[in-house]
N, C-alpha and C positions, 0 to 999 in steps of 0.2 A: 504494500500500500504506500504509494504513492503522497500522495496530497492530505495532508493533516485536517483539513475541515472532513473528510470522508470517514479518514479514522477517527473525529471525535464523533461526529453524528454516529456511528456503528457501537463503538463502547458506550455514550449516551443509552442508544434505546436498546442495548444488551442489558444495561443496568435498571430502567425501568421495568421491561418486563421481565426481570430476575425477582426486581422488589413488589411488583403486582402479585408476580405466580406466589410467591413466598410467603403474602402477607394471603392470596386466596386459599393457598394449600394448606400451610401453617396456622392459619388464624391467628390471634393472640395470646399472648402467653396469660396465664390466670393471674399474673398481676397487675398486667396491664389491666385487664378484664376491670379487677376490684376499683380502679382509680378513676378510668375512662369509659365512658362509654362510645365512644371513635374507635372504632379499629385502624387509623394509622395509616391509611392508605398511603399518603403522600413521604409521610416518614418512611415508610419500607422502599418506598421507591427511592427516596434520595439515598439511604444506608447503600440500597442495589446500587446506585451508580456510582458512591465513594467506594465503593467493592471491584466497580468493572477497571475503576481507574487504577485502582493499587492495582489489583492482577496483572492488569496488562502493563503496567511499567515494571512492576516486577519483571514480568518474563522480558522487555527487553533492554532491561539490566543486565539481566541473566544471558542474552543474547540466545536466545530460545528460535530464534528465526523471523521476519519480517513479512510475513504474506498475512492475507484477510485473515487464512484457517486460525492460525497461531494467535491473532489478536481476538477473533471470536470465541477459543478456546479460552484465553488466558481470562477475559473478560469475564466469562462465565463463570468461570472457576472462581476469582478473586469475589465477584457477589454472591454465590452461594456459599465461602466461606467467611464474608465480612457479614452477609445476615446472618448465617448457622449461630457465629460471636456473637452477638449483638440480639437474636432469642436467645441463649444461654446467659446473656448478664442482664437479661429484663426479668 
């Protein structure tokens, strides 16, 4: 990938719909529950894409490779484990 506006718009809506699927799959955690009555939509989606962004600079820090695959992989990877965190300390 080329042109950096193409790779942020790609890790952008990798990380929304990391943070939608997450917060529809996942639901809320039961303490959230007790405090809130919002399920957080918009939160899980921002955590999703401060997730897609770490992964994907990680890997290419890591120098993991430069093509779409590898940013949509790392992307992925980096929000389903900055949300998995981020349920675990709610």
């Amino acid at each position: 990938m080329r042109d950096p506006a193409v790779t942020f718009i790609v890790i952008l809506a990798i990380g929304i719909v990391a943070g939608l699927l997450f917060d529809r799959l996942a639901g809320p955690s039961w303490l959230s529950r007790q405090f809130s009555g919002n399920r957080g939509i918009i939160t899980s989606a921002l955590v999703g894409i401060a997730g897609a962004f770490i992964g994907f600079h990680i890997a290419v820090l890591l120098a993991l490779g430069s093509g779409l695959a590898m940013a949509v992989i790392a992307a992925a990877l980096g929000a389903a484990a900055v949300l998995f965190a981020w349920r675990m300390a709610k």
